[in-house]
C-alpha positions in Angstrom: 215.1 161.5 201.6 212.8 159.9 204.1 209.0 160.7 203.9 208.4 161.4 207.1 211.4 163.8 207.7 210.2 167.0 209.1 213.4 168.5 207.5 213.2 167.3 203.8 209.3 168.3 203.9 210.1 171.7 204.2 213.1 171.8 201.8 210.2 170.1 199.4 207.1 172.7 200.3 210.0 175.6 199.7 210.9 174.3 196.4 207.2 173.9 195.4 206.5 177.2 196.1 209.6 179.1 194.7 208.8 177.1 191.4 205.3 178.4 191.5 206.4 182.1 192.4 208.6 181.5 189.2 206.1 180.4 186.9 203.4 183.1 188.1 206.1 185.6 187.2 206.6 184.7 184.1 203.4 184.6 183.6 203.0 188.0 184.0 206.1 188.7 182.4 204.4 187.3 179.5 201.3 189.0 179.5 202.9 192.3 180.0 205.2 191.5 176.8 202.1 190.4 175.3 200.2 194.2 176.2 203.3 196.2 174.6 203.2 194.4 171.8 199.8 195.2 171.3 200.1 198.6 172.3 203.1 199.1 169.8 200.6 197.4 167.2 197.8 200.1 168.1 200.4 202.8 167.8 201.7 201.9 164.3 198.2 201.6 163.4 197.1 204.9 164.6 200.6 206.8 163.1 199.2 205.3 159.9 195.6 206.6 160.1 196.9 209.9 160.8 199.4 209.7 157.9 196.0 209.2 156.4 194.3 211.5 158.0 196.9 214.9 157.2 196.7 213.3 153.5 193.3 213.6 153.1 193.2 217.1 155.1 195.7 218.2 152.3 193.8 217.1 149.8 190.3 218.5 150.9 192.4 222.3 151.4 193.7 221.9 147.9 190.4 221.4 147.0 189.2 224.3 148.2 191.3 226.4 147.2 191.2 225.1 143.8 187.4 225.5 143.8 187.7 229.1 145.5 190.2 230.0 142.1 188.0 228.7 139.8 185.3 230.9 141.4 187.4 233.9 141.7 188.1 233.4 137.3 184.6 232.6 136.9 183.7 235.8 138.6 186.1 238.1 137.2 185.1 236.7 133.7 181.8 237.1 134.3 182.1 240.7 135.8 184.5 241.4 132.1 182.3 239.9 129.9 179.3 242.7 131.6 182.1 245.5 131.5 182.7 244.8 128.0 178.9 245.0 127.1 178.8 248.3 128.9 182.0 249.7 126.9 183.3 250.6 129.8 187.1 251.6 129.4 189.9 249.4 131.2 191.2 252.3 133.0 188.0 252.6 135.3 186.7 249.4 135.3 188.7 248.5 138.8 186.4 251.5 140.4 183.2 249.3 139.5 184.3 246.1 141.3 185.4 248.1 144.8 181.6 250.0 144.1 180.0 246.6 143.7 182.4 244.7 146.6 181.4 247.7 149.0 177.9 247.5 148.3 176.9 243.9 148.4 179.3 243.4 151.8 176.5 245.9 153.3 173.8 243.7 152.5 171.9 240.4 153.8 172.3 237.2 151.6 169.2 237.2 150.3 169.6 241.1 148.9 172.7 240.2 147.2 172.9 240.8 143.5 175.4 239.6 140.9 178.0 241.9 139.1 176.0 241.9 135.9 172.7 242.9 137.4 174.0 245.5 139.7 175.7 247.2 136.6 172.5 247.6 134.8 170.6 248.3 137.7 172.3 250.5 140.0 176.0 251.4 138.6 174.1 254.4 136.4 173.0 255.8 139.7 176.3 256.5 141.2 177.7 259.7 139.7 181.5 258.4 140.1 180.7 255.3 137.7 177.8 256.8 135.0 180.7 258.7 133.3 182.3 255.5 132.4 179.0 253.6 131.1 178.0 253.9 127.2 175.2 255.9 126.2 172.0 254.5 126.3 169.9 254.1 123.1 168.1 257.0 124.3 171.0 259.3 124.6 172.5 257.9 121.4 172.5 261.1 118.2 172.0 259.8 114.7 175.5 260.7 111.8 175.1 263.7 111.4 173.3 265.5 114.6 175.0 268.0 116.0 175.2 268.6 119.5 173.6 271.6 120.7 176.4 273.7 122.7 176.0 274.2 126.3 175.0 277.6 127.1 177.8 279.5 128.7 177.5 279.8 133.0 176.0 282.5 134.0 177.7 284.3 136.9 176.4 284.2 140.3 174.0 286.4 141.3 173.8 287.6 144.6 171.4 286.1 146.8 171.9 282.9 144.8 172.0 279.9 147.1 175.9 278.5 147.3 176.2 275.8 145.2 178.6 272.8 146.9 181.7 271.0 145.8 181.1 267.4 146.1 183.5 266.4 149.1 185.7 263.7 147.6 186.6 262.7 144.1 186.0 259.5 142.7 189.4 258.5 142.9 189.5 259.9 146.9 186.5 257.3 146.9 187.9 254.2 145.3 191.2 255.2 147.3 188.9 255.2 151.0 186.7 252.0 149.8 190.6 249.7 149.4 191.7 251.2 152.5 192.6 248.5 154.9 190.5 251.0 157.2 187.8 250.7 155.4 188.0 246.8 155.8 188.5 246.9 159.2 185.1 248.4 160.1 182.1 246.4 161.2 179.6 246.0 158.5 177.4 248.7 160.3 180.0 251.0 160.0 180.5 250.1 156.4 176.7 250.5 155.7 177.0 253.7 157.1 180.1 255.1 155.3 178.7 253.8 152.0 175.3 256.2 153.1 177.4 258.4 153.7 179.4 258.9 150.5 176.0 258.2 148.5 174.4 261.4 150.3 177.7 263.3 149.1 177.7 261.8 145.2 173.7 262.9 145.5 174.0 265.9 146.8 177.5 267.2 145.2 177.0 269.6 142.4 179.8 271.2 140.1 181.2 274.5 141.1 181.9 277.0 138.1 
């Protein structure tokens, strides 16, 4: 190949440049294998901190709900524990907690009080519960006392003012307060129902 030939220079400047287009090419080719292995890299890594991640999610909720159990046994322990103080017979004693549930779910935070303290405090009040409550020292008769006997009714007189039937039994009550309707209304409405239904227990006296 002479130096000087026009002809073979070309055939020499094509060659150096296909080579070059070659080498840039694979180049590339290179660095994009180079980004998806990378990329596969980041991916692994990431499927394996979210692995991580669902783990630890499971174990926080399992957590939860084993604290929230615990709470619930604590509770109802506690809240047997005061039933049995007051003597208060098996039979009623799931009437107390939809009472107590009812009336704390009406009030702030702050106002809340605990099973124990309600029961001494505001369970004699409700006309429905006081039945099922052992007699106060107060009430209590010495061996021996005998009860004086009611005196009989006396028939009504006309011109007496009507004495009212209370409108719904406790067992109507404790029925209406584990109602799923009763659960659905706002906590206004529950404040108000619960007013309600104290007005009626207040108010209610026996017919005979």
């Amino acid at each position: 190949m002479a130096a000087n030939c026009p002809h073979c220079q070309g055939e020499l400047q094509a060659f150096v440049t296909q080579t070059e287009h070659t080498a840039r090419l694979k180049a590339k080719d290179d660095a994009i294998a180079a980004k998806d292995a990378a990329l596969k890299q980041s991916q692994g890594e990431v499927s394996a901190l979210r692995t991580k991640a669902e783990a630890h999610d499971a174990a926080v909720a399992e957590r939860d709900t084993a604290r929230a159990q615990l709470a619930e046994r604590e509770e109802r322990d506690q809240r047997n524990s005061a039933l049995d103080e007051a003597k208060v017979p098996p039979g009623a004693r799931e009437g107390f907690a939809i009472y107590f549930r009812a009336e704390m779910a009406g009030k702030p935070e702050g106002e809340r009080k605990d099973f124990g303290t309600w029961l001494k405090e505001d369970a004699a009040a409700n006309p429905f519960l006081a039945p099922h409550l052992a007699a106060t020292p107060a009430d209590a008769k010495a061996p021996g006392d005998k009860k004086a006997a009611a005196p009989p009714a006396r028939p009504g007189i006309a011109g007496d003012p009507p004495r009212q039937a209370a409108k719904r039994t406790p067992a109507q009550v404790q029925e209406f307060l584990a109602s799923e309707a009763y659960r659905k209304l706002s906590r206004e409405d529950q404040r108000k129902k619960l007013a309600e239904i104290e007005a009626e227990t207040k108010g209610a006296q026996v017919v005979v």
